[in-house]
Structure formats: C-alpha cells, structure tokens
C-alpha positions in Angstrom: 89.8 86.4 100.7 86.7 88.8 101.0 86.1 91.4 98.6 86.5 90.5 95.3 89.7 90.9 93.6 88.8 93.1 90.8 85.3 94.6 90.1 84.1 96.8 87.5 80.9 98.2 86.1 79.8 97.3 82.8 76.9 98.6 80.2 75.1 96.1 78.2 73.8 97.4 75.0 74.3 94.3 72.7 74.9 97.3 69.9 78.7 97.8 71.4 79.6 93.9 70.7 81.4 95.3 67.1 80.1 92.1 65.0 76.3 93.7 66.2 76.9 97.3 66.0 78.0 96.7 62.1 77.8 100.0 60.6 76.9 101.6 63.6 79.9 100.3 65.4 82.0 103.6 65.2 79.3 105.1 67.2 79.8 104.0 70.3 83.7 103.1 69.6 84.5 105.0 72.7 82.2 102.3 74.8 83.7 99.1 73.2 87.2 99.8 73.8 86.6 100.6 77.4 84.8 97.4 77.3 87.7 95.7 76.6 89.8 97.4 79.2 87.4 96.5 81.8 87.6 92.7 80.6 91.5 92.7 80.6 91.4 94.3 84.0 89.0 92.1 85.5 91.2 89.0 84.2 94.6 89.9 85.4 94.1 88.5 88.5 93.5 85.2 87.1 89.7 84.6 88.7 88.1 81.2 89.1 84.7 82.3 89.3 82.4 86.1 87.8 79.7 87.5 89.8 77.5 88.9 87.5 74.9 91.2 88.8 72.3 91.7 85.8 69.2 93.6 86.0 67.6 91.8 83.5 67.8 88.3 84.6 64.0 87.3 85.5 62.7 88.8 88.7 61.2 87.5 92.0 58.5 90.0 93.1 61.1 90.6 96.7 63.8 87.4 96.0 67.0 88.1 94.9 67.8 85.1 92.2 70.6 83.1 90.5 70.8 81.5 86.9 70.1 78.0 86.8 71.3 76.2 83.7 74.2 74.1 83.0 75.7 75.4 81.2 74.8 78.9 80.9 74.5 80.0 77.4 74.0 83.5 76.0 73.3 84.4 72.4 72.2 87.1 70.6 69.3 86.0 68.7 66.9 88.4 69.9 69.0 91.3 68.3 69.6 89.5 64.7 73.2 88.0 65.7 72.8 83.9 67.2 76.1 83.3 66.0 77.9 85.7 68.9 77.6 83.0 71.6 79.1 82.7 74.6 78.8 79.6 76.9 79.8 79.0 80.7 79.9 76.9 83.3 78.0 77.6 86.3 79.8 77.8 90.1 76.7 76.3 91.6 79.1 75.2 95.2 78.6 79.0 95.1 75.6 80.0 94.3 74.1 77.3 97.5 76.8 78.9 99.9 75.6 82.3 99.0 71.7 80.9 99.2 72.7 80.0 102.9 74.6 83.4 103.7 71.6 86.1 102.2 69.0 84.1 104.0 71.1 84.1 107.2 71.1 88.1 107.0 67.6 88.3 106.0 67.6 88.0 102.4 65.4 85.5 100.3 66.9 83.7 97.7 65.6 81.5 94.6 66.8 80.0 91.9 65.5 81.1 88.5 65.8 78.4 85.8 67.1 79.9 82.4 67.5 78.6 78.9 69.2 81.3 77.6 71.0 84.2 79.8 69.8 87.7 79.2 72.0 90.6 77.6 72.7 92.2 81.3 75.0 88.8 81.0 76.0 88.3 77.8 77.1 91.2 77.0 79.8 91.5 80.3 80.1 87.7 79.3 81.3 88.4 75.8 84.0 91.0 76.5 84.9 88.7 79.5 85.3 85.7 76.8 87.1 87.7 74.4 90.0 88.6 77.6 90.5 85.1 78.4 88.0 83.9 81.1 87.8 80.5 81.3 86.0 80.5 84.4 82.9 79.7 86.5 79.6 82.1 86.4 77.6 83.5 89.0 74.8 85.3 87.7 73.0 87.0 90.4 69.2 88.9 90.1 67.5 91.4 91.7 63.8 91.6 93.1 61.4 93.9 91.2 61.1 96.2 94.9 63.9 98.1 95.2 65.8 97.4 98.3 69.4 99.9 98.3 70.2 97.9 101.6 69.4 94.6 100.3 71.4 95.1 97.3 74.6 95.8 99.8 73.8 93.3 101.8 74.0 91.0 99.1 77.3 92.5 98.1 78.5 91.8 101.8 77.1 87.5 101.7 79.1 87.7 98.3 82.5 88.4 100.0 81.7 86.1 103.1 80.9 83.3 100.4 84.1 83.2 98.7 85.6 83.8 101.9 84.5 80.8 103.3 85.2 78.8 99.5 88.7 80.1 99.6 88.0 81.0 95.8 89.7 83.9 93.4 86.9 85.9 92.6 85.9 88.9 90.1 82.8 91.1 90.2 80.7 92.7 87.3 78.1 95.6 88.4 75.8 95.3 84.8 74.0 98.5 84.2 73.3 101.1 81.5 72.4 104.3 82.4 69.3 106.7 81.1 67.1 105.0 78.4 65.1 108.5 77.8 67.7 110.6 76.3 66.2 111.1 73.0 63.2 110.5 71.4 62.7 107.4 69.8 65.0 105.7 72.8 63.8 103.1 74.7 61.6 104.6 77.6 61.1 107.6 75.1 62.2 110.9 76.0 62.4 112.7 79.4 63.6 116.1 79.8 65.6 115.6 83.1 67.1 111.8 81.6 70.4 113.6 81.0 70.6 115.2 84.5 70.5 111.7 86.0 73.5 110.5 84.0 75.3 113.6 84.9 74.9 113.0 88.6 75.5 108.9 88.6 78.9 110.1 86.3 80.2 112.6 88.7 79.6 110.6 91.8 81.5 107.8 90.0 84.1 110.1 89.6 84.1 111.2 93.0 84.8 107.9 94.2 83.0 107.0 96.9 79.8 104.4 95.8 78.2 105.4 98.9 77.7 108.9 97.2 75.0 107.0 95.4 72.7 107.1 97.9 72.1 110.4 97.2 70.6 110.3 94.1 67.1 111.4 93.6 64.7 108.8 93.8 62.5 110.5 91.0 65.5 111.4 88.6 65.7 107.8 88.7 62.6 106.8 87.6 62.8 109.6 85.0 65.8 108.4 83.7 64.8 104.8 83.7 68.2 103.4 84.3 69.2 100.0 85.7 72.6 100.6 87.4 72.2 101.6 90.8 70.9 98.7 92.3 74.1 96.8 90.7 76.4 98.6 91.8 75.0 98.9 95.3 75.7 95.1 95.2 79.0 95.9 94.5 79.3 98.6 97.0 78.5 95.8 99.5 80.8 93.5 98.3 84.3 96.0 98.3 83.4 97.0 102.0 84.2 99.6 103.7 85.8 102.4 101.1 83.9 101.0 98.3 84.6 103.4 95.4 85.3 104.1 91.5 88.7 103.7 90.6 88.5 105.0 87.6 85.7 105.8 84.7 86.7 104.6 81.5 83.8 106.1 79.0 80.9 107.7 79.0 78.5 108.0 76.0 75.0 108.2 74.5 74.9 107.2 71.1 71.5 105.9 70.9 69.4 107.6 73.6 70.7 105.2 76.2 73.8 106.4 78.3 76.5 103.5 78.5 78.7 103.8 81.6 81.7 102.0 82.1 84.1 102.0 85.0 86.6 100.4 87.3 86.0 99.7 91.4 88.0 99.0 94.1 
C-alpha cells in the first residue's frame, strides 16, 4: 500500500472546537470549517488506522515516541471543557512494526506512556470523530533536537509499516503556525512572526513539501511554530512528489496562525 491514502495538515488550537471557542467561535469560523473538510477528506477512503504526528506529545531528548495507553483518551479539561472527549483505540501491531522499521534506518524509538493525549491529538482527533472515524490511533512524537531528515525518514518507516501490515491508512501532519503574532500571544510578540507564516503559506501553495527545506532556520525560531517538523514526517511518508494539494484556510485570530491543508 505505501503512502498513506489521504494526508492532511491540521492546526490544533482547542479554541476552533465550536463548543470551546463559545463566543469567540465566529472568529476563527474560517479555521473550523476547513477543519471539517479535512476530516471528511481524510475519511472517505474508509481508513483502519490515523497517524497522528503531534508536537506536543512528551518528548525524548533525541527519540522519536508513540502514545501508550489503551485506550487513548483526550479531553479538554485543561482549557475549561472535560466534557469534549474523544476516546480511541490504539493500533499498537503498528506502532511495534514501526519501532522495528525506524530503528532499522537509524532512528530510536520509545514508547511514552500517557494518561491523557495532548491537544496536538485531540484536537485532529475531535474533527476526525465528528467525520466518522471509528478507527485505530497512531500517535507519533518528536525528539526535542530537531532532525528535518529524521522526521522524513520517519515518514518513509510509516509507509513501509503499513506496507508490510497490508492496512488502509490516513495521515495527520498536527501543527499551528506563528505563536508571536501579537502581543499578548503565546510566545509574545516578534516582529518577523508574520513573515514566517507567509513563507510556510506560500510554499504550501506551491506544492512541493520539499520547498520547506528552505525556510530560515531563525524565522523559525522567531516565529515559534510547531509545523514543520510534522509535516516533514509527512513529506516522508507521500514519497517522492510529496506536495500540498490544496490549502483550505489560513487565519490568525488570536496571535497564533492556524494552517490548514490537504497533501498528496
């Protein structure tokens, strides 16, 4: 099978889930109907098991890491909303095939017990829930170093895992863009935040992932994003011609920019 089957890139500010953004829902409307397209896309193939690549899970100083837990529950109480729940079972026949494939390229792996999945999951997992998916969940990490050809060799033991399981399989690149658009936003404010989601939006919209490569290093860390390294993963795991198929919203509501976006 190789690649996965669908793949798309996801924000996950808790704020665009409607029954948490409340009154501040209309806001970032644009975001949380793109959301829902993503979801609807990613299901239509029917997948038995989501990658999830979240940025948020708990790190391994140079590991890469998958969710332990069974099941794998997310909820919102950290942001005032423990009803909005979600709850999934794990596809741990993959998560030991992929242990065996990245350490067979060079890549450790550990497992990184969780009670509760972070909002880099939940979030994806929500809108996911609310298409259909019935599924199994992978939900990958990434090592606090940043490694650009880790990531897309991870992306690359992903397709030779569900190669070898013979599995119908859907990706999710989790990522928001800038936090430092505005004062008061999450890393504060940074004066070249916005020129970072400008470049990461246009080189979506050129296609080609590999155009990520050439983002500045220090716009990055300016910007304080966490979606580069997730979708490198997924860079790795289309292949060859890796690329945006087509970007559904853009907005920054809140100080943080919210990207989402279809792959093939």
């Amino acid at each position: 099978m190789g690649g996965p089957n669908s793949a798309v890139f996801m924000c996950h500010a808790p704020i665009v889930i409607p029954a948490i953004g409340g009154g501040r829902a209309g806001s970032c409307a644009a975001t949380t109907e793109a959301m829902h397209r993503a979801a609807t896309h990613l299901m239509e193939l029917r997948p038995e098991t989501v990658v999830v690549v979240s940025p948020h899970l708990p790190r391994h100083p140079e590991a890469y890491g998958w969710a332990e837990g069974s099941p794998l529950v997310s909820d919102f109480r950290d942001f005032g909303h423990p009803e909005v729940r979600s709850t999934c079972a794990p596809d741990g026949a993959a998560a030991g095939t992929l242990r065996r494939a990245a350490e067979r390229l060079g890549l450790p792996m550990e497992g990184t017990p969780v009670s509760l999945m972070d909002h880099g999951a939940g979030v994806p997992l929500w809108f996911l829930q609310a298409a259909g998916f019935q599924g199994r969940l992978l939900l990958l990490g990434l090592p606090w170093q940043r490694n650009a050809h880790g990531n897309r060799l991870l992306g690359t033991a992903l397709a030779e895992v569900f190669t070898t399981l013979d599995r119908r399989w859907a990706l999710v690149a989790s990522g928001d863009l800038s936090h430092a658009l505005q004062p008061g936003a999450p890393a504060g404010f940074h004066p070249r935040a916005a020129a970072f989601d400008a470049e990461l939006m246009e080189a979506l919209r050129r296609g080609p992932l590999q155009d990520l490569q050439h983002l500045d290093p220090g716009l990055r860390q300016a910007a304080a994003e966490d979606a580069v390294d997730s979708l490198q993963v997924a860079e790795g795991a289309l292949g060859p011609g890796a690329a945006c198929r087509e970007v559904l919203s853009y907005e920054a509501p809140f100080g943080v920019g919210y990207g989402v976006a279809l792959l093939r």
